[in-house]
TIBA-357175 format. One record per residue (C-alpha): z, y, x; residue number from 1; residue in three letters. Coordinates in nm, 2 decimals, decimal comma, padded with zeros to 4 digits, m for minus. Layout:
<pts>
Z|Y|X|NUM|ALA
...
</pts>
This chain:
<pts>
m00,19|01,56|m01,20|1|UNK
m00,10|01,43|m00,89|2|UNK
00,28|01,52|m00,78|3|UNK
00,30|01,79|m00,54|4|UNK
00,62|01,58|m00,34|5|UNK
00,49|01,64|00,02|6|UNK
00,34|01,33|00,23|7|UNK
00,60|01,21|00,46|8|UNK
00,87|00,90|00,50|9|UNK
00,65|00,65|00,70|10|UNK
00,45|00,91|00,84|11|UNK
00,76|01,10|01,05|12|UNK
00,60|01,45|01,03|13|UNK
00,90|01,58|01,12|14|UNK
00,97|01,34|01,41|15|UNK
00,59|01,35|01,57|16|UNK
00,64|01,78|01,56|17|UNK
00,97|01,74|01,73|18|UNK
00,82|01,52|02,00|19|UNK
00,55|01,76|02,04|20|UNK
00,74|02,05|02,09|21|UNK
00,97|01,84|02,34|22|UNK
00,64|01,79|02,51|23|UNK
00,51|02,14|02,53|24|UNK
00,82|02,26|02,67|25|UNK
00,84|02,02|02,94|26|UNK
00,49|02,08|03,03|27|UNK
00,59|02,46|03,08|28|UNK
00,79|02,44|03,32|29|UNK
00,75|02,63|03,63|30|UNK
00,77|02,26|03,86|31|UNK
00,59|02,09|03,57|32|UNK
00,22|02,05|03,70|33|UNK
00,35|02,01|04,06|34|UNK
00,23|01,63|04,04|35|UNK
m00,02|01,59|03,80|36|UNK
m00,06|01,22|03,84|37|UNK
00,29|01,20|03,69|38|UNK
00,18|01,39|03,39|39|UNK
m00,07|01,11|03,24|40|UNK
00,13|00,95|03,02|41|UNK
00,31|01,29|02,91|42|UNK
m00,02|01,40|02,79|43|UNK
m00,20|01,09|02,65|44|UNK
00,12|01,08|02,43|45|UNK
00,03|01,46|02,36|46|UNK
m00,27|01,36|02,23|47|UNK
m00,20|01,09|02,03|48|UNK
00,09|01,25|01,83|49|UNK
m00,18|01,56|01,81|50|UNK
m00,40|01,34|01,61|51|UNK
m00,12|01,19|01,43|52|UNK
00,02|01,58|01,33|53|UNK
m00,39|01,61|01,22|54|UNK
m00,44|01,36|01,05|55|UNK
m00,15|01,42|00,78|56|UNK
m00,24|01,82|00,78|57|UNK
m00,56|01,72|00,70|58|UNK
m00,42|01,53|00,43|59|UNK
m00,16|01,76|00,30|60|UNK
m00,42|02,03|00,31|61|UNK
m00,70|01,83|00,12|62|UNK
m00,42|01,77|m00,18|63|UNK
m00,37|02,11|m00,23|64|UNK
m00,74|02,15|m00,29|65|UNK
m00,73|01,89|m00,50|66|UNK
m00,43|02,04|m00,70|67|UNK
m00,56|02,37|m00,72|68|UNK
m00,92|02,25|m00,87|69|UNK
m00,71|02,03|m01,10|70|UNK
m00,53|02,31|m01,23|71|UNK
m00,86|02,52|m01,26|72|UNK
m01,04|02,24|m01,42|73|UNK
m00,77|02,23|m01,64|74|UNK
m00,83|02,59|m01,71|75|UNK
m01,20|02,62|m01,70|76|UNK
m01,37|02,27|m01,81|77|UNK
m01,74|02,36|m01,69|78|UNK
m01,97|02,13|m01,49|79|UNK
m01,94|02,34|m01,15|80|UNK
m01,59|02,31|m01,20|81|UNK
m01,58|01,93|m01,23|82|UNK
m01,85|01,84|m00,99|83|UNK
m01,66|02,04|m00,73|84|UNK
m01,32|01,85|m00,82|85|UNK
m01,48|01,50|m00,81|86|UNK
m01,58|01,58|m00,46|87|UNK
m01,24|01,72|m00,31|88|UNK
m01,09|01,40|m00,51|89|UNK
m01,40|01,24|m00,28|90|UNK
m01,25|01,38|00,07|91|UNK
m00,84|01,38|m00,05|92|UNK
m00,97|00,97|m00,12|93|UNK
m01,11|00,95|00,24|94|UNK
m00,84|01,13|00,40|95|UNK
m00,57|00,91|00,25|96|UNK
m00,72|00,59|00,33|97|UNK
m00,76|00,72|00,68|98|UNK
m00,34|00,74|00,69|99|UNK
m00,30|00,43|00,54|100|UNK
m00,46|00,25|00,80|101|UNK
m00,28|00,40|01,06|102|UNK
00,06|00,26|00,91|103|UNK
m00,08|m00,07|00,90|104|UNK
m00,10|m00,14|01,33|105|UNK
00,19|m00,32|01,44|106|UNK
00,11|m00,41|01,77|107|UNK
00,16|m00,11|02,07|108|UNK
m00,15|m00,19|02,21|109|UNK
m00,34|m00,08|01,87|110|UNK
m00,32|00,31|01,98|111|UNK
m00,54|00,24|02,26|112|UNK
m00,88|00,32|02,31|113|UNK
m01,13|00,07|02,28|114|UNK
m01,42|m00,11|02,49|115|UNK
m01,69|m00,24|02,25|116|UNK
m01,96|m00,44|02,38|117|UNK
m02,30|m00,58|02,20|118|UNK
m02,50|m00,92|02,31|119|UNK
m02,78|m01,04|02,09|120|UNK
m02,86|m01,37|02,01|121|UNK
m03,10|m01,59|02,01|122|UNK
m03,45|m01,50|01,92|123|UNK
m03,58|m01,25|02,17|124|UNK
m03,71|m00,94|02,05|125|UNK
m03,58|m01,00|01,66|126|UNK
m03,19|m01,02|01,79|127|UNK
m03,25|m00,78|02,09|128|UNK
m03,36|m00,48|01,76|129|UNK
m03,06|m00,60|01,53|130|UNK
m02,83|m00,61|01,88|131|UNK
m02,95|m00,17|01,89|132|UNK
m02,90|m00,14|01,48|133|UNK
m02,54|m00,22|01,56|134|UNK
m02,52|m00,02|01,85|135|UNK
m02,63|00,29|01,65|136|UNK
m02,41|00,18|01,37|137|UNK
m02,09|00,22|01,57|138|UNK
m02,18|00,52|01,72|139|UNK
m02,23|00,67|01,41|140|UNK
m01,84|00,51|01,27|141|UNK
m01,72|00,69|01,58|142|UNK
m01,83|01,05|01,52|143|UNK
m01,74|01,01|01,17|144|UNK
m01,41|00,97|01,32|145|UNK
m01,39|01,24|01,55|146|UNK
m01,44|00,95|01,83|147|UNK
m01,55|01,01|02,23|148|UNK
m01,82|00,75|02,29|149|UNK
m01,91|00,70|02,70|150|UNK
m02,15|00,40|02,79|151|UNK
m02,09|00,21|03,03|152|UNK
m02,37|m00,01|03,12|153|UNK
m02,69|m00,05|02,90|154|UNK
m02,97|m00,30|02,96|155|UNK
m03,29|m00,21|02,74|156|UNK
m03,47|m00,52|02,56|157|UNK
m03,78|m00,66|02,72|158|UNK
m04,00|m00,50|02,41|159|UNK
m03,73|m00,31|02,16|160|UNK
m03,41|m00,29|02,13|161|UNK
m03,11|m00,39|02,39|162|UNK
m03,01|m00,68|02,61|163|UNK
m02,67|m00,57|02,59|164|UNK
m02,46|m00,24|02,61|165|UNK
m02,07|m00,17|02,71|166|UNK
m01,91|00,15|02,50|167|UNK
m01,57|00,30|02,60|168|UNK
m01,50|00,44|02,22|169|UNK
m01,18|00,69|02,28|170|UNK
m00,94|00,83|02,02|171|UNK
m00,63|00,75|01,84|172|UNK
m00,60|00,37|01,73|173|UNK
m00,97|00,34|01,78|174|UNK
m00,87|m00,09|01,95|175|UNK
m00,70|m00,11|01,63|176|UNK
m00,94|m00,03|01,40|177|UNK
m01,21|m00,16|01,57|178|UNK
m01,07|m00,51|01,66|179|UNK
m01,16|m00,66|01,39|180|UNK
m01,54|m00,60|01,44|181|UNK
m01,55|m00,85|01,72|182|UNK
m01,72|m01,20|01,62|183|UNK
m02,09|m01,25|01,52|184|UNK
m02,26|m01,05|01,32|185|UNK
m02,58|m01,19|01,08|186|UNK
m02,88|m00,98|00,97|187|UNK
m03,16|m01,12|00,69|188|UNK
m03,43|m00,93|00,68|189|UNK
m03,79|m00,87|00,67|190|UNK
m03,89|m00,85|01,02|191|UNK
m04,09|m00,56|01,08|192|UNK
m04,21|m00,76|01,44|193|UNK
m04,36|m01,09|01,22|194|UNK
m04,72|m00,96|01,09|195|UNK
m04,70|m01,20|00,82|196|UNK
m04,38|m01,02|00,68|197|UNK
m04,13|m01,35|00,68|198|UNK
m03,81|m01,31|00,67|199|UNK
m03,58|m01,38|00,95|200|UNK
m03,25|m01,39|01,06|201|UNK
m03,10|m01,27|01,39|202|UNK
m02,75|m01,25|01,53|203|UNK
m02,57|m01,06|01,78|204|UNK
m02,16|m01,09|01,85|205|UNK
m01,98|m00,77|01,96|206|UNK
m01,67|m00,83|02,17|207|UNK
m01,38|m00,56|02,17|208|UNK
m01,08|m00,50|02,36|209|UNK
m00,82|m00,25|02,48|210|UNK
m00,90|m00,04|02,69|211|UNK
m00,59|m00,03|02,92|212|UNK
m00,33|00,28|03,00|213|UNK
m00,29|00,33|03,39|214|UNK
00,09|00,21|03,36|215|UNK
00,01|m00,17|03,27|216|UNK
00,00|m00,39|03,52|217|UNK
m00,23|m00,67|03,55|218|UNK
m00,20|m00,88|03,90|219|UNK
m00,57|m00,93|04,04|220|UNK
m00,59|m01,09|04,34|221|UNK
m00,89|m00,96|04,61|222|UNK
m00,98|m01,32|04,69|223|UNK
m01,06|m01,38|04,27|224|UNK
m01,32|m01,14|04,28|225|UNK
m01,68|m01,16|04,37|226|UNK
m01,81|m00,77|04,37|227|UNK
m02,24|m00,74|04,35|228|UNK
m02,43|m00,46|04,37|229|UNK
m02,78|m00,36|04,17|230|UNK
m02,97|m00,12|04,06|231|UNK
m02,91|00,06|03,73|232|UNK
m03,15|00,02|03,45|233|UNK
m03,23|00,24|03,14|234|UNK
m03,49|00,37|02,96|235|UNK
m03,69|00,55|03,24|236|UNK
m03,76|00,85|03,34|237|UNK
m03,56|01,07|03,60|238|UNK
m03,19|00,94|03,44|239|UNK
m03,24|00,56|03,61|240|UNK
m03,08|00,58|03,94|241|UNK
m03,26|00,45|04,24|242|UNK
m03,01|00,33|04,45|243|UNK
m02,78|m00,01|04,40|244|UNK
m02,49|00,20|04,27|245|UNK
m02,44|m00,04|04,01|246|UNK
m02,15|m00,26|04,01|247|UNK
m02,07|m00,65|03,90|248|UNK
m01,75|m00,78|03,91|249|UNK
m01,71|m01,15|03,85|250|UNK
m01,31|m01,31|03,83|251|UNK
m01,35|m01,64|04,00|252|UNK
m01,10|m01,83|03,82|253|UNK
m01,18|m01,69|03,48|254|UNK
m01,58|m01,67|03,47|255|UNK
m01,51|m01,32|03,28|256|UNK
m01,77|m01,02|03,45|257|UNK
m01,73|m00,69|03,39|258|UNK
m02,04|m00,42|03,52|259|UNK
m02,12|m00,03|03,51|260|UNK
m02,38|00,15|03,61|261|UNK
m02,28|00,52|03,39|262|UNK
m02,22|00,69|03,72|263|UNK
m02,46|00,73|04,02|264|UNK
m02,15|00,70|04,27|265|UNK
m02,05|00,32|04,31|266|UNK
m01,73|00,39|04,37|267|UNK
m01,67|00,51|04,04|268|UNK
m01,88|00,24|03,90|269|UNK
m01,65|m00,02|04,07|270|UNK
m01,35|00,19|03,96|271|UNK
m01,46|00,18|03,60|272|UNK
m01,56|m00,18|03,65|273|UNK
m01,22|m00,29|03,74|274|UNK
m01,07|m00,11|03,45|275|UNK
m01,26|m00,32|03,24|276|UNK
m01,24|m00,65|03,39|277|UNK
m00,81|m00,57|03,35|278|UNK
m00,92|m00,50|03,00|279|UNK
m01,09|m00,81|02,95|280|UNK
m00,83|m01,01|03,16|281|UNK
m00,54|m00,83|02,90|282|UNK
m00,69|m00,92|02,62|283|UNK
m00,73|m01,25|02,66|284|UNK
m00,34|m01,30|02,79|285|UNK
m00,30|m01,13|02,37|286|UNK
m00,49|m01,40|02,21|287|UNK
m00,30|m01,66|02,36|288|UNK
m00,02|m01,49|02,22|289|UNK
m00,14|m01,43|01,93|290|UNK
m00,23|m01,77|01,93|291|UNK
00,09|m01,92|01,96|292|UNK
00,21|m01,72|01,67|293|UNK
m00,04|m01,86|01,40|294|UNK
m00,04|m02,22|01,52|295|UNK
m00,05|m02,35|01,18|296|UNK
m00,34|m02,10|01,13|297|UNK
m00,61|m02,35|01,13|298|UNK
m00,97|m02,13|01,01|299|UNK
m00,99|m01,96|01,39|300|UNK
m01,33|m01,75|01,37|301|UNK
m01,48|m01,78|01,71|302|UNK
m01,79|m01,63|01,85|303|UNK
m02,03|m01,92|01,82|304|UNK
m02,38|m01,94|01,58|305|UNK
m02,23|m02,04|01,26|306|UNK
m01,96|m01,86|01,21|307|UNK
m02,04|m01,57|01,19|308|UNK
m01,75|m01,28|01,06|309|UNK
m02,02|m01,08|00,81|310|UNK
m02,38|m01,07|00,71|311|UNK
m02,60|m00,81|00,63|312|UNK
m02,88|m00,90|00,37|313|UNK
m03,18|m00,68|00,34|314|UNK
m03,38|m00,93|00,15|315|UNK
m03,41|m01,05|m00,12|316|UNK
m03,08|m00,85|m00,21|317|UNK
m02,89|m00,58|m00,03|318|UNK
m02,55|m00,67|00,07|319|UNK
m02,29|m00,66|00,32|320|UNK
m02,03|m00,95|00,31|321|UNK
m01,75|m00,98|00,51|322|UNK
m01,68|m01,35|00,54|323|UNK
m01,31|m01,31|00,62|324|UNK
m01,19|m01,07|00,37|325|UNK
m01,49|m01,18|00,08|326|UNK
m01,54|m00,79|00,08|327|UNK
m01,88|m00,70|m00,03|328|UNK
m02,04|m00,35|00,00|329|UNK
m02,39|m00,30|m00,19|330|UNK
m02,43|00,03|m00,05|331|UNK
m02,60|m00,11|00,28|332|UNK
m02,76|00,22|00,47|333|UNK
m02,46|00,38|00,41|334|UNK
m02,29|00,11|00,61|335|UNK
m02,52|00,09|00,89|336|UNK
m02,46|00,47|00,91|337|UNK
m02,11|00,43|01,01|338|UNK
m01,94|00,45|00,67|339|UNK
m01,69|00,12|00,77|340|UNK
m01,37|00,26|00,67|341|UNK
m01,39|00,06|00,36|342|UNK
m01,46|m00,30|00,50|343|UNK
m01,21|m00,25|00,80|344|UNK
m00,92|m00,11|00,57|345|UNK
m01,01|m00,42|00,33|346|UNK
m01,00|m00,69|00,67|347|UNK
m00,63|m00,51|00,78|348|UNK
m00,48|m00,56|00,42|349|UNK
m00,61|m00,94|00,49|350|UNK
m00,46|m00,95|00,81|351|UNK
m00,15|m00,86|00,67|352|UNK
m00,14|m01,07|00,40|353|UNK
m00,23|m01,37|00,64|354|UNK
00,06|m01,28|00,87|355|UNK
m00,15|m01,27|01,13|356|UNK
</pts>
């Protein structure tokens, strides 16, 4: 039976509900909400230790089930019994790897939330489909997470499919699980657009990076930028807004753009724009750092056709193959229904274990 010692030591239950109360009684104070701006910080760090105290309820809690239907299966032997336990072990399994991943981000910036964007390859309509199939795939990793998802700027494909779509993805250490998804991504398949049923294979590359706290500060100057306007584009109807409220923001010295179009005021599209273009401009400044610690680290994955960071074969076999880690996952719908817990807890043990 599994010991009933209570989960704790690198988790600092105690510590995170001391900070928490801390929290709640400053924010009670009669002068507390006086300058609300001031509070931001105060309450993003209310939120993540929230979902830190959550996370290891829910795993003290699904360990109790699991004790009390071991000690009842150990009682009463019969099928019900047993199915039931094997499904709590199921969850307490989940749960647990969930926790362990959260011990494994070293860096500060691995709490924050994260911008995910999609591009498909080459091959037109073929790329454009798988470019979507990854798009749903992620959306569906993030409410299995308990993840906010906000889109930022989507532009459709010509026929099916997408040309390319921005995602804000919020929750706790959502940049540091999801960091690792960024590179290109392969797909072999029967393509259901080819009526003489060939196989083909498409690619798309997802880009992801932190998407930055108010209180870091990253120096752009005016004279960098070049700031267009268009119209926003969707999938029809009465959502696609009519006006040029849609915003592109280009950083001269760089090349790197950042766009929105979510919001039919341009001023918050530029506002969001910005936010992202910091992003963008942050994240690059931390993999030159990173850089400069792995200099002997020779195998650099970048996003470029042939090197792609996993491939996902429908045909002749059904596999997913992460081409970092060498974890495999046969179960294949399951993982383009979100269930990537496995794969990304496999590529941070590999991380580790490169130093990296």
């Amino acid at each position: 039976m599994i010991s009933s010692r209570r989960f704790g030591g690198v988790f600092d239950y105690a510590e995170v509900k001391q900070r928490l109360d801390e929290i709640e009684k400053e924010l009670s104070k009669p002068d507390a909400w006086d300058k609300p701006e001031a509070l931001t910080p105060v309450l993003k760090e209310k939120s993540q230790l929230t979902s830190k105290l959550a996370m290891y309820e829910g795993m003290s809690e699904a360990k109790d089930e699991l004790d009390a239907w071991l000690e009842l299966a150990q009682e009463e032997p019969d099928e019900e019994v047993l199915t039931t336990l094997e499904a709590q072990l199921d969850v307490f399994r989940e749960r647990l790897i969930s926790t362990e991943m959260a011990t494994m981000f070293a860096f500060e910036h691995d709490k924050y939330n994260a911008i995910l964007e999609i591009h498909p390859g080459a091959g037109g309509v073929e790329s454009q489909d798988w470019a979507e199939m990854l798009l749903r795939m992620y959306n569906r990793y993030a409410e299995r997470k308990g993840f906010k998802v906000n889109q930022l700027d989507f532009q459709p494909g010509d026929e099916a499919g997408i040309k390319s779509v921005t995602l804000q993805i919020e929750g706790l250490h959502a940049y540091g699980l999801l960091k690792g998804e960024a590179g290109v991504h392969r797909l072999i398949r029967i393509s259901p657009f080819d009526s003489s049923g060939r196989r083909h294979t498409s690619f798309a590359s997802v880009d992801v990076y932190p998407d930055l706290d108010d209180d870091i500060e990253i120096d752009v100057r005016d004279e960098d930028l070049r700031i267009d306007t268009f119209r926003s584009s969707g999938p029809g109807g009465q959502s696609v807004n009519k006006t040029s409220s849609a915003i592109r923001i280009t950083h001269i010295p760089t090349g790197i753009v950042a766009q929105c179009q979510s919001e039919k005021s341009q001023h918050r599209n530029k506002t969001t724009a910005m936010r992202l273009l910091k992003s963008r401009l942050y994240e690059v400044e931390l993999k030159k750092i990173e850089e400069s610690r792995r200099q002997d680290y020779q195998a650099k994955e970048t996003i470029a056709w042939g090197s792609q960071i996993r491939t996902y074969t429908l045909q002749p076999y059904r596999l997913v193959k992460d081409h970092r880690s060498n974890s495999e996952s046969g179960n294949v719908d399951a993982f383009l229904d979100g269930d990537l817990d496995g794969m990304i807890r496999n590529h941070l043990l590999y991380i580790h274990a490169q130093g990296k």
